[in-house]
C-alpha positions as CSV (number, residue, x, y, z in Angstrom):
1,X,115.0,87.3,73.7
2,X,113.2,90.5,73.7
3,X,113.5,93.1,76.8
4,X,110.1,95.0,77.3
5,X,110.7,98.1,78.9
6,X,107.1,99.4,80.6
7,X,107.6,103.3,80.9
8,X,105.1,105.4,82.4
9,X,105.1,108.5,85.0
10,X,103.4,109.6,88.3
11,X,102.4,113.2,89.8
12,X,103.5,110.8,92.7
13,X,107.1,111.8,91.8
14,X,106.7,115.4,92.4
15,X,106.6,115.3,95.9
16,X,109.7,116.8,97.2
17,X,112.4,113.8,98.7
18,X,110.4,111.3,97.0
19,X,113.1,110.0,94.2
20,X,116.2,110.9,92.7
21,X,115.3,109.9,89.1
22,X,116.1,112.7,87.4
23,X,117.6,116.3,88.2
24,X,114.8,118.2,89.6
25,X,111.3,117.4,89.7
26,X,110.4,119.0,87.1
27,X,112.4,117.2,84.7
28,X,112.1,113.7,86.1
29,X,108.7,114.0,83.4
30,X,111.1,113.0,81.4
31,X,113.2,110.8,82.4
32,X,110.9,107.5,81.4
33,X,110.8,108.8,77.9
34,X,114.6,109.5,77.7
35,X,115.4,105.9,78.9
36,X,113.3,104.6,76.4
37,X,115.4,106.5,73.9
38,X,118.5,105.8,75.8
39,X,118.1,101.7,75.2
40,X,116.8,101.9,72.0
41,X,119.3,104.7,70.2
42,X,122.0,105.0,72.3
43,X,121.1,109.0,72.7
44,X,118.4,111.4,73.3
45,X,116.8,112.4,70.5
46,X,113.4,114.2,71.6
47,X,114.6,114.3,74.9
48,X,116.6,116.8,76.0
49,X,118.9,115.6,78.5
50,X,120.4,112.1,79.5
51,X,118.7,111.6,83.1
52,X,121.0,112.2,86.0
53,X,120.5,112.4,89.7
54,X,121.2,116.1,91.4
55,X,124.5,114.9,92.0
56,X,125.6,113.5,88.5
57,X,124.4,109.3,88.9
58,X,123.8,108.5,85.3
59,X,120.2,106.4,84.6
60,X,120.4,102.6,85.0
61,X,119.2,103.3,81.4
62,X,122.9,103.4,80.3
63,X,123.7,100.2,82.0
64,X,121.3,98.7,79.9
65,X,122.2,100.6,77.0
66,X,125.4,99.1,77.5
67,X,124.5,95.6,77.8
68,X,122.2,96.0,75.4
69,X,125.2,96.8,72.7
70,X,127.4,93.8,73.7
71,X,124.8,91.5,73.5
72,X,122.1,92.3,71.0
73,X,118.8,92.0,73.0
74,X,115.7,93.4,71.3
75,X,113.9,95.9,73.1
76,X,110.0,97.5,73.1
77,X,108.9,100.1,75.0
78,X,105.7,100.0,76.0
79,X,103.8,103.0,76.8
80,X,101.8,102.7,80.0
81,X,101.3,106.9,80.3
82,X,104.1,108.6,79.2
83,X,103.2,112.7,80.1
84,X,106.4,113.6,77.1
85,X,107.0,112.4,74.1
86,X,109.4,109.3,73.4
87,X,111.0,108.7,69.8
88,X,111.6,105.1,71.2
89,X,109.8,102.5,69.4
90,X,106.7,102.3,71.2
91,X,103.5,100.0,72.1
92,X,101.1,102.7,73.7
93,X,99.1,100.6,75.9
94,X,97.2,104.1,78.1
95,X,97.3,107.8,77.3
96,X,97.3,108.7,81.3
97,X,99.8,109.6,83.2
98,X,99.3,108.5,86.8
99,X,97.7,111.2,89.2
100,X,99.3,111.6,92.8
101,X,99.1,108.6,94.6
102,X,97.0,110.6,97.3
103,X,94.4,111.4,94.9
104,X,91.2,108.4,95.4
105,X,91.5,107.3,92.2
106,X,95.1,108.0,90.9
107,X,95.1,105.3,88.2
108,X,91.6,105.1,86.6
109,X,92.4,102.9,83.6
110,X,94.0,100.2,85.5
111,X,91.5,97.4,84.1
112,X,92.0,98.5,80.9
113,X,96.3,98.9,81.1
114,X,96.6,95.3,82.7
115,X,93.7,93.7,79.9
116,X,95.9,95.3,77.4
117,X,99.2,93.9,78.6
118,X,98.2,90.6,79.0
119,X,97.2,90.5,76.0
120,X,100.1,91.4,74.1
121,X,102.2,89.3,76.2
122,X,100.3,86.4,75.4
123,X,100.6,87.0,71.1
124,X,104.3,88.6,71.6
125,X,106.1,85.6,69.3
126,X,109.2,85.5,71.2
127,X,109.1,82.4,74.1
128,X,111.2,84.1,76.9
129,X,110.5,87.9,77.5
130,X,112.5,90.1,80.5
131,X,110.1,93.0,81.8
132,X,111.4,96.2,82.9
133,X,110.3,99.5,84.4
134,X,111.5,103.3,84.3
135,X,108.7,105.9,86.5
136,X,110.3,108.1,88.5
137,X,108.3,107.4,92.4
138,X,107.6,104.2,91.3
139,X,109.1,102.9,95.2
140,X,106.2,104.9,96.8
141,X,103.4,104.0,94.9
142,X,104.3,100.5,95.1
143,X,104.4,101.0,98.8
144,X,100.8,102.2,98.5
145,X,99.7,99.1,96.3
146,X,101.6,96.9,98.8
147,X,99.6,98.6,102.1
148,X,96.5,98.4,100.2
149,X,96.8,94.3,99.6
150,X,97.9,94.1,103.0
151,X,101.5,92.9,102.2
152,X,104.4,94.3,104.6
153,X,107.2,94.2,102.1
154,X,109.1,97.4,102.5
155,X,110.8,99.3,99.4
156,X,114.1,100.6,98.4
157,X,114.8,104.1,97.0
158,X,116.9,105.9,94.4
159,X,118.3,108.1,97.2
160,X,121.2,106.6,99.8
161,X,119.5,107.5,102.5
162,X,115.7,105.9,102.1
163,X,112.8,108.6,103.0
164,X,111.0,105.8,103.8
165,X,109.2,107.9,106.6
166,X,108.1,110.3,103.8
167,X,107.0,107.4,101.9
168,X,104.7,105.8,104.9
169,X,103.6,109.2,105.3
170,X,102.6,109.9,101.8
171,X,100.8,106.3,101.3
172,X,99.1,106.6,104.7
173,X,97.6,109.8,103.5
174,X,96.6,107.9,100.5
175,X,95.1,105.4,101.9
176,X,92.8,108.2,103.7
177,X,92.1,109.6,100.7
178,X,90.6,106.4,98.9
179,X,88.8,105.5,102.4
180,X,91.1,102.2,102.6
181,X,92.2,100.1,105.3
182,X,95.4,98.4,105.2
183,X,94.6,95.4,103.7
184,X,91.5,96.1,102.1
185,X,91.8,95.7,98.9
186,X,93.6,92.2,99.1
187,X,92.5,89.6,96.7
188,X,91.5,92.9,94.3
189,X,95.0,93.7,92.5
190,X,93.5,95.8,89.7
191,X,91.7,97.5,92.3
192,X,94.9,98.0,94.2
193,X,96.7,99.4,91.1
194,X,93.3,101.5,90.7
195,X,93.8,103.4,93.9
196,X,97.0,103.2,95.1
197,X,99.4,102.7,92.7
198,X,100.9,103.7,89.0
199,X,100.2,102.8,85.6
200,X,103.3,101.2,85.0
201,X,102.7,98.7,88.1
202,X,99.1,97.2,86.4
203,X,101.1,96.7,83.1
204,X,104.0,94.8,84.0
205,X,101.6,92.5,86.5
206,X,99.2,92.0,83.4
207,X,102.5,91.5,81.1
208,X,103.7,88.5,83.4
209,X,99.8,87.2,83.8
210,X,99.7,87.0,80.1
211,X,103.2,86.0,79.1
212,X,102.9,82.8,82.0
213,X,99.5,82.1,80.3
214,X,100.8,81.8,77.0
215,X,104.0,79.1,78.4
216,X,106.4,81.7,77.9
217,X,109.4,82.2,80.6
218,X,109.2,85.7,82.3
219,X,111.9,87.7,84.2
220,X,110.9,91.1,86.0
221,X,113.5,93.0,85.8
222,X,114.3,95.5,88.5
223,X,113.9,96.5,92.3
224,X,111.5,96.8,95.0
225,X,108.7,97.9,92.7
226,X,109.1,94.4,90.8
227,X,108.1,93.0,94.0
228,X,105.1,95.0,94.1
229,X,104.1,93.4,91.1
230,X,104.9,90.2,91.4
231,X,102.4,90.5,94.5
232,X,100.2,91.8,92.6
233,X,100.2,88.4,90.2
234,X,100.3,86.4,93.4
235,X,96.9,87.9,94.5
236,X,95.4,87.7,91.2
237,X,96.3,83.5,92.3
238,X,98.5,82.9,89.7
239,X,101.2,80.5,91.0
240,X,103.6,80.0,88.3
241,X,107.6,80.5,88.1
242,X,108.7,83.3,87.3
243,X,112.5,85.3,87.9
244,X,113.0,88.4,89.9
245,X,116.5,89.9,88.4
246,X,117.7,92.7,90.1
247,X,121.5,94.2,90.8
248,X,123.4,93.4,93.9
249,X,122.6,97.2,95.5
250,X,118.9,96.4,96.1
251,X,120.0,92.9,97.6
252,X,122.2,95.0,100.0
253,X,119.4,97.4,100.7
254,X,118.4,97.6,104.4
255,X,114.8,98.9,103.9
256,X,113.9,95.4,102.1
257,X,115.2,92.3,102.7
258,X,114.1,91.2,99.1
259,X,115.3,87.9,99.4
260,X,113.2,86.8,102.4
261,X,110.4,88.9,100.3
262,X,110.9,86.4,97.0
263,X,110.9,83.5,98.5
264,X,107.9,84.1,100.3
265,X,106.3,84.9,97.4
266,X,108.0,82.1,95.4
267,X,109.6,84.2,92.7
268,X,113.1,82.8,91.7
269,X,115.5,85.6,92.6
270,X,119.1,86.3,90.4
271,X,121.4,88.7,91.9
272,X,123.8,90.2,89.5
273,X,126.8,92.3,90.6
274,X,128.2,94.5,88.1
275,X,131.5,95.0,89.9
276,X,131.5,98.7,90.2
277,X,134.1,99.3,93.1
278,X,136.8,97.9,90.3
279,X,135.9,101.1,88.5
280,X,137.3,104.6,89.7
281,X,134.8,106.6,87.7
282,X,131.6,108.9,88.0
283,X,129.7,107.1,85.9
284,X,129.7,103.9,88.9
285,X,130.6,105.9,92.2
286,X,127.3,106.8,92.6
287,X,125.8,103.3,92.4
288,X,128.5,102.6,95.3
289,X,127.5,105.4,97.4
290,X,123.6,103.7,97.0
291,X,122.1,106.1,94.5
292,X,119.8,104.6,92.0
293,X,120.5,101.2,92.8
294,X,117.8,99.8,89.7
295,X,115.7,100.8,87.2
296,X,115.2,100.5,83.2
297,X,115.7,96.7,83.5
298,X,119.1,96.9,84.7
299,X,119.4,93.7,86.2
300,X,117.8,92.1,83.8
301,X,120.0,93.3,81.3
302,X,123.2,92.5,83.5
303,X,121.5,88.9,84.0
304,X,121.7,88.7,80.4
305,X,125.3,89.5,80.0
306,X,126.2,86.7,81.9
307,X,124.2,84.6,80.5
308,X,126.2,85.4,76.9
309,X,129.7,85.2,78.9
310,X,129.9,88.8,78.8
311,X,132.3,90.0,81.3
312,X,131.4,92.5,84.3
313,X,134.6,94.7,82.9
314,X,133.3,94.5,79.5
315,X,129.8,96.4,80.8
316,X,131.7,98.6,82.9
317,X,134.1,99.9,80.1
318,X,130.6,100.4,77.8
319,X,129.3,102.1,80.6
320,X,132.1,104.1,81.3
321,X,132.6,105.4,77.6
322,X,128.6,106.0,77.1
323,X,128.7,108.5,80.3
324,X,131.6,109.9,78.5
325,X,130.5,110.7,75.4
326,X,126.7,111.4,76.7
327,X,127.3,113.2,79.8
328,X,130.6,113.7,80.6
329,X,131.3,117.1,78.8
330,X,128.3,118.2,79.7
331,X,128.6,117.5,83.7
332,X,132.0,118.9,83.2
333,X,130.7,122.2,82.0
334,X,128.2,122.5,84.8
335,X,130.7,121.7,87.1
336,X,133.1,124.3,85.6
337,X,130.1,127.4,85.0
């Protein structure tokens, strides 16, 4: 079982309200490549910092992590336009980073990132592969991709209270900007991704295209932007089975009901909850208080813990001692300065 963790980044972030990944928006640059290092080594090592929210949510990166050490998954990162530099082990599939979603053409390699994927998934050896994602404004573009294929999916957010005005907003001027009509571009999924959307969304669609034409089983692991790729493999007509896993605080998400949204698009949905109210700690309050929610294959990795009979408590006491030793002192002495 191999975890393949698509990490990429969009100017799209730095619109201020957009996202919470990351502490300001300047640093949520990098954020995808310190979640890469996160799952692989535990640490940061070029990064400089363990991505938190401005008010202390660790990464679902550490979740993973977590898993990740009680079960023994593999785990690639695959470079779909990483703008820092990751010491994770890396497949670099597209040098871009993803322009603002507003500019006409925000994601010009999008042919070439989904061709690219696709293959690999197809010659990756391993028969059952669980895609993840870490970008930083990911929910908005995938709005934007969504709007442009005509699909009325909502999406969640990293913050507890979902700008989803500033997100219609923000894709509506996009849509003016690439002289698009709702709806447009439906049928066209690369063209979508092209114009509307984020390097990271035409990689894990052409990840799943290939892995399903190769036999192999797929999960997508994550949130609302998962969704926005699995439409995007729906309107490329591919019809096979595949799993959505995602964590119990996107299911309870009132901007999507993303169950009524799988089944319409026939994507088997698993819903893991990782328990967190039975843990009086910062490093799971501000899941409960609807921060972060997803992200860096989260509940894919939680998925996978139950498959091995790995207890909820067992992932929340990793959790719990990774935020310690990672980001514990270090909150502390901001908190104390």
């Amino acid at each position: 079982m191999t975890v393949l963790l698509v990490a990429g980044t969009t100017e799209t972030a730095t619109i201020d309200g957009i996202s919470a990944a990351g502490a300001s928006p300047d640093l949520m640059a990098q954020t995808p490549a310190a979640d890469a290092e996160l799952v692989a080594y535990g640490r940061p090592v070029f990064a400089p910092f363990v991505p938190v929210s401005p008010d202390g949510c660790p990464t679902p990166a550490l979740v993973t992590r977590a898993v990740r050490e009680l079960v023994g998954f593999d785990v690639v990162t695959l470079d779909a336009g990483l703008a820092a530099r990751t010491a994770a082990p890396a497949v670099r599939l597209g040098s871009e980073p993803g322009r603002d979603v507003r500019d006409p053409e925000p994601v010009a390699n999008a042919a070439a990132l989904f061709d690219a994927a696709a293959e690999y998934a197809r010659g990756h050896p391993d028969e059952s592969l669980v895609v993840g994602e870490t970008i930083p404004g990911g929910t908005t573009t995938a709005l934007g991709v969504l709007r442009a294929l005509g699909e009325q999916y909502g999406v969640s957010s990293s913050l507890p209270t979902n700008p989803i005005a500033l997100k219609r907003d923000v894709v509506a001027d996009a849509l003016d900007a690439s002289g698009l009509e709702p709806g447009a571009l439906s049928g066209d999924p690369v063209a979508a991704v092209r114009r509307m959307g984020d390097p990271t969304l035409a990689t894990i669609a052409g990840l799943v295209e290939g892995a399903l034409d190769a036999g192999k089983r797929v999960t997508v692991a994550g949130g609302t932007q998962m969704l926005a790729a699995a439409t995007l493999v729906r309107h490329r007509g591919i019809d096979d089975p595949f799993t959505l896993a995602t964590t119990s605080f996107v299911a309870a998400d009132d901007g999507v009901d993303v169950r009524a949204a799988a089944d319409d698009l026939g994507v088997d949905l698993r819903v893991t909850d990782p328990g967190f109210e039975h843990t009086d700690h910062a490093a799971t309050e501000h899941y409960l208080a609807g921060v972060a929610k997803e992200g860096a294959g989260m509940g894919g990795a939680l998925a996978l813990a139950d498959d091995a009979g790995v207890s909820m408590a067992a992932v929340r006491d990793r959790l719990v001692e990774r935020y310690d030793e990672l980001v514990g002192d270090e909150r502390g002495d901001a908190d104390g300065a």
